[in-house]
Every structure is written in C-alpha cells, then in structure tokens.
C-alpha positions in Angstrom: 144.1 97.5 144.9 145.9 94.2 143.3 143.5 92.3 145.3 140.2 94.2 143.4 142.1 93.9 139.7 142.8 90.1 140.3 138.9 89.4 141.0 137.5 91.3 138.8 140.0 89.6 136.1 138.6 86.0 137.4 135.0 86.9 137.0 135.4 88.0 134.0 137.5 85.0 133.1 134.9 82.7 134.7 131.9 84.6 132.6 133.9 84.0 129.5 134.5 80.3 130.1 130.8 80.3 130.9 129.7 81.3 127.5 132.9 79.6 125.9 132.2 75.9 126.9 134.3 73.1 124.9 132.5 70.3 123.9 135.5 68.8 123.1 134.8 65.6 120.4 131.2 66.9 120.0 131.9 70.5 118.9 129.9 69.7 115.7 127.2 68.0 117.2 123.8 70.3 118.6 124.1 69.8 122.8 121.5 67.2 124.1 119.0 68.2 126.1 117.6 65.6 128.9 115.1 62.5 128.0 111.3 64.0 128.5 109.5 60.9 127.7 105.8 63.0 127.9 106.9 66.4 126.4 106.1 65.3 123.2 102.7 63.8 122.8 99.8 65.8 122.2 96.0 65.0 122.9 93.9 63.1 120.5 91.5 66.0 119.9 94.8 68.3 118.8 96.1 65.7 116.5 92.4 65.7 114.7 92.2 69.1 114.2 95.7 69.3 113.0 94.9 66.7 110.3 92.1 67.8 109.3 94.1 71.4 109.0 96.6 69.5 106.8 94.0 67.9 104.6 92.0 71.1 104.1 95.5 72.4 103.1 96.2 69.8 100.9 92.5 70.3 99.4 92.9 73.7 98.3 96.6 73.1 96.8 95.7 70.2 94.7 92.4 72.4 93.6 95.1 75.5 92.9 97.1 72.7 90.6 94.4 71.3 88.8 93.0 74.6 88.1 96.8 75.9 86.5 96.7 72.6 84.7 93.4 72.8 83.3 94.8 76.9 81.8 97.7 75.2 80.6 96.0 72.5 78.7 93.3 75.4 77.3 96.7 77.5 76.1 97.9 74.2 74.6 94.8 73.4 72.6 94.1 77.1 71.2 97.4 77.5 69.9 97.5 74.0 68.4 93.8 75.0 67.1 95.6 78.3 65.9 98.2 76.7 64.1 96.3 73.9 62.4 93.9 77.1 61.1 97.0 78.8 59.5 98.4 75.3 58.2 94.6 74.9 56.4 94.6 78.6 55.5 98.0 78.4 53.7 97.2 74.9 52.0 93.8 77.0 50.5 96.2 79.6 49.4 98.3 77.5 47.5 95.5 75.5 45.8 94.2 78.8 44.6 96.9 79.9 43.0 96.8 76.5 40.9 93.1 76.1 40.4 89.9 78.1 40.0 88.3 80.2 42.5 85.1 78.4 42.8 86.4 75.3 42.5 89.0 75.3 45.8 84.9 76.6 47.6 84.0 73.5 46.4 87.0 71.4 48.4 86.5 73.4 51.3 83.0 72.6 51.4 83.2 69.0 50.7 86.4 68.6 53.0 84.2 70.2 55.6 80.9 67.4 55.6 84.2 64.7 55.5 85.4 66.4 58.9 81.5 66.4 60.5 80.6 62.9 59.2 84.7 61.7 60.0 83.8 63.1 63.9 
C-alpha cells in the first residue's frame, strides 16, 4: 500500500515539475524556439496579393479621410459664412438706427457691386 501512495505522489510530482519548468535567469524572457531558416518565406505570388491587399486598404482609408476632411472644411466655411452674415446683419442694424431707412438700401447696394467687382 506505501509502495502505491509513494508512486502515485512521484507522478504527480514529476507532472507538476513538467508544467512548472524554471528558466532560471530567463524567467522574463518568451522561450526560444529552434532556428527554421525556410519557415518564414512565403511565395512571390502571396507577397503580391498581399500588397496589393494592403494598398487597396490603404486606398479606401485615405478616401474615408479625405472625405471626413472635405465635411469638416464644408462645416468650417458655413459657419464662418453664418457668422460673417450676422456680423453684416448687426452692422445694418446699427446704421439704421443712426440714419435713414432708404439711405442704409443705398449702402447695401453699393457695398454689394464693390464685393462683385472686388471678387
């Protein structure tokens, strides 16, 4: 019976060293695995196809960037557009509460051939 207890204690000391290895100064370190000098390289054909994968991949992204910077830049413009519509709108205002009606229509008017002819 002490015979039966003592192996099955080494086996399953021996199954725990097993999965327990020391690595001793390379405990940090990934374990190496042999030198396959051919296991790496791929044929020619495979390496085409995988570049032209990436660069179809790379297509589409840059198109996907351009197109969110092209809607940033329109958001950009029609608010400064916005903006510079309110600035006129309030600089109207407060010539009409100095001058005559007809008159600021005049300004507007006039400012407004200066703008076509100016651009």
């Amino acid at each position: 019976m002490s015979s039966t207890t003592t192996t099955t204690q080494t086996t399953s000391q021996v199954e725990i060293k097993a999965v327990f290895k020391p690595l001793g100064m390379r405990q940090w370190h990934a374990p190496k695995k042999a030198f396959r000098p051919g296991s790496g390289l791929t044929s020619f054909e495979k390496r085409a196809k995988e570049r032209q994968l990436l660069a179809a991949v790379k297509a589409k992204e840059k198109e996907l960037k351009d197109e969110k910077e092209a809607e940033r830049k329109r958001r950009i413009e029609a608010l400064k557009e916005k903006r510079a519509k309110k600035e006129e709108k309030e600089r109207y205002e407060k010539m009409a509460e100095k001058m005559h009606k007809k008159r600021v229509e005049r300004l507007k008017r006039k400012e407004k051939r200066n703008k076509l002819i100016n651009s």
